[in-house]
C-alpha positions in Angstrom: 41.8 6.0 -5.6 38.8 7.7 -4.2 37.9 11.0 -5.3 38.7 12.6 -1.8 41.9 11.3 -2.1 42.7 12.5 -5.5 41.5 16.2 -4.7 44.0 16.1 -1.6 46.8 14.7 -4.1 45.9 17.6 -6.7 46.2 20.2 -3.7 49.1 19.5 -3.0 50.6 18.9 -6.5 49.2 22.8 -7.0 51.2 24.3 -3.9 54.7 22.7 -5.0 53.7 23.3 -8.6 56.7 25.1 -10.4 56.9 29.1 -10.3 57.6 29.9 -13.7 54.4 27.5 -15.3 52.6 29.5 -12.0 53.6 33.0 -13.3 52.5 31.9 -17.2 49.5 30.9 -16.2 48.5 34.0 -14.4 49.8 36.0 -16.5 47.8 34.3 -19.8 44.6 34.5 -17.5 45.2 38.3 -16.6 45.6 39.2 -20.0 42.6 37.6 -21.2 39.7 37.5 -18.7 37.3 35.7 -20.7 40.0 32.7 -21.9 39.2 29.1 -21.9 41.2 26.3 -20.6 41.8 25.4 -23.8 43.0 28.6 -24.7 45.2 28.8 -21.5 47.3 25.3 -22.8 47.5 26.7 -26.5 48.9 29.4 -25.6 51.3 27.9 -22.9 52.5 25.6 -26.0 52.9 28.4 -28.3 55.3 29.7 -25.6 57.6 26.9 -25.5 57.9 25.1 -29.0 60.1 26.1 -31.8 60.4 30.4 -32.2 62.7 32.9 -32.5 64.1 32.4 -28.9 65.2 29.1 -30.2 67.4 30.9 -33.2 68.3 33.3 -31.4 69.9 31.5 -28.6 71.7 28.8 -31.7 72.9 32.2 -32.5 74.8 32.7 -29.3 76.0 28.8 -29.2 73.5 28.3 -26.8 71.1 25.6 -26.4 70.0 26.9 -22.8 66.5 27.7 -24.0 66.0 24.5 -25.7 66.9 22.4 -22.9 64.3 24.9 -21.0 61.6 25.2 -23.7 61.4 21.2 -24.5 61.9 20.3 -20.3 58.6 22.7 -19.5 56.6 21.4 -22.7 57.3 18.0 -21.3 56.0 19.0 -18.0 52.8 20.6 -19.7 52.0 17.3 -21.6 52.7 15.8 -18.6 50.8 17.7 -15.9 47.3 19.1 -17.5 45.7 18.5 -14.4 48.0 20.5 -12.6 47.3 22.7 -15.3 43.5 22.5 -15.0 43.2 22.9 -10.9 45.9 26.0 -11.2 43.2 27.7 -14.1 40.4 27.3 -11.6 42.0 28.7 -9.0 43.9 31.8 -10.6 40.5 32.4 -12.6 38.3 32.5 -9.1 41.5 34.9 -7.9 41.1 37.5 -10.3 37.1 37.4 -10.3 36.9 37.4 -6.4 39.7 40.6 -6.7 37.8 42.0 -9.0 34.3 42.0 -6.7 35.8 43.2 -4.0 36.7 46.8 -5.9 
Protein backbone atom coordinates (compact mmCIF):
# COMPACT_ATOMS: atom_id res chain seq x y z
CA UNK A 1 0.00 0.00 0.00
CA UNK A 2 1.57 3.38 -0.78
CA UNK A 3 1.73 5.92 1.71
CA UNK A 4 -0.75 8.17 -0.18
CA UNK A 5 -2.98 5.64 -0.04
CA UNK A 6 -2.76 4.82 3.49
CA UNK A 7 -3.14 8.65 4.62
CA UNK A 8 -6.55 8.69 2.45
CA UNK A 9 -7.61 5.26 4.24
CA UNK A 10 -6.64 6.89 7.81
CA UNK A 11 -8.83 10.12 6.77
CA UNK A 12 -11.43 8.53 6.27
CA UNK A 13 -11.29 5.92 9.22
CA UNK A 14 -11.03 9.38 11.44
CA UNK A 15 -14.40 11.01 9.95
CA UNK A 16 -16.51 7.68 10.65
CA UNK A 17 -14.46 7.17 13.82
CA UNK A 18 -16.94 6.49 16.78
CA UNK A 19 -18.39 9.58 18.81
CA UNK A 20 -17.93 8.51 22.23
CA UNK A 21 -13.80 7.42 21.69
CA UNK A 22 -14.07 11.15 19.66
CA UNK A 23 -15.54 12.88 22.82
CA UNK A 24 -12.74 10.92 25.24
CA UNK A 25 -10.19 11.94 23.34
CA UNK A 26 -10.96 15.54 23.38
CA UNK A 27 -11.94 15.69 26.41
CA UNK A 28 -8.40 13.90 27.86
CA UNK A 29 -6.53 16.43 25.47
CA UNK A 30 -8.54 19.54 26.91
CA UNK A 31 -7.81 18.66 30.25
CA UNK A 32 -4.30 18.29 29.80
CA UNK A 33 -2.72 20.52 27.20
CA UNK A 34 0.70 19.36 27.55
CA UNK A 35 -0.27 15.35 27.39
CA UNK A 36 1.44 12.81 25.31
CA UNK A 37 0.11 10.22 23.11
CA UNK A 38 1.05 7.89 25.37
CA UNK A 39 -0.66 9.54 28.07
CA UNK A 40 -3.77 10.01 25.91
CA UNK A 41 -4.11 5.81 25.48
CA UNK A 42 -3.30 5.27 29.31
CA UNK A 43 -5.69 7.18 30.25
CA UNK A 44 -8.35 5.99 27.66
CA UNK A 45 -7.51 2.33 29.21
CA UNK A 46 -7.84 3.37 32.70
CA UNK A 47 -11.39 4.44 31.60
CA UNK A 48 -12.60 1.28 30.43
CA UNK A 49 -10.95 -1.68 32.37
CA UNK A 50 -12.10 -3.04 35.64
CA UNK A 51 -13.53 -0.01 38.30
CA UNK A 52 -16.15 0.88 40.25
CA UNK A 53 -18.64 1.28 37.28
CA UNK A 54 -18.13 -2.33 36.79
CA UNK A 55 -19.42 -3.12 40.61
CA UNK A 56 -21.65 -0.94 40.53
CA UNK A 57 -23.52 -1.93 37.55
CA UNK A 58 -23.14 -6.14 39.01
CA UNK A 59 -24.85 -4.32 41.71
CA UNK A 60 -27.88 -3.49 39.64
CA UNK A 61 -27.86 -7.00 37.72
CA UNK A 62 -26.42 -5.35 35.03
CA UNK A 63 -23.68 -6.18 32.82
CA UNK A 64 -24.44 -3.26 30.35
CA UNK A 65 -21.20 -1.52 31.12
CA UNK A 66 -19.14 -4.50 30.82
CA UNK A 67 -20.35 -5.43 27.52
CA UNK A 68 -19.56 -1.52 26.80
CA UNK A 69 -16.19 -1.12 28.71
CA UNK A 70 -14.54 -4.58 27.22
CA UNK A 71 -16.33 -3.73 23.30
CA UNK A 72 -14.45 0.02 23.36
CA UNK A 73 -11.11 -1.55 24.99
CA UNK A 74 -11.23 -3.90 22.17
CA UNK A 75 -11.64 -1.18 19.70
CA UNK A 76 -8.69 0.81 21.35
CA UNK A 77 -6.29 -2.24 21.07
CA UNK A 78 -7.51 -2.49 17.93
CA UNK A 79 -7.49 1.04 16.34
CA UNK A 80 -4.28 3.01 17.77
CA UNK A 81 -3.82 4.57 14.55
CA UNK A 82 -7.13 5.89 14.59
CA UNK A 83 -6.20 6.77 17.86
CA UNK A 84 -2.94 8.46 16.81
CA UNK A 85 -4.31 10.58 13.64
CA UNK A 86 -7.46 11.71 15.98
CA UNK A 87 -4.58 13.06 18.82
CA UNK A 88 -3.00 15.09 16.02
CA UNK A 89 -5.79 16.55 14.92
CA UNK A 90 -7.77 17.45 18.22
CA UNK A 91 -4.17 18.69 19.60
CA UNK A 92 -3.61 21.16 16.31
CA UNK A 93 -7.56 22.15 17.18
CA UNK A 94 -7.11 23.36 20.45
CA UNK A 95 -3.58 25.06 19.71
CA UNK A 96 -4.88 26.84 16.47
CA UNK A 97 -8.15 27.96 18.90
CA UNK A 98 -6.06 29.00 21.21
CA UNK A 99 -3.91 31.45 18.66
CA UNK A 100 -6.62 32.87 17.34
CA UNK A 101 -7.75 34.54 21.04
Amino acid sequence: MFKEEYEELLKKSVQVAPDWLKKDVESIVSKEANAGLSYLISELHHTYTFSIRHILSAKHLSSEWSQVSRERLNFIDNNIDIIVALYYEIKNKFQYESKEV
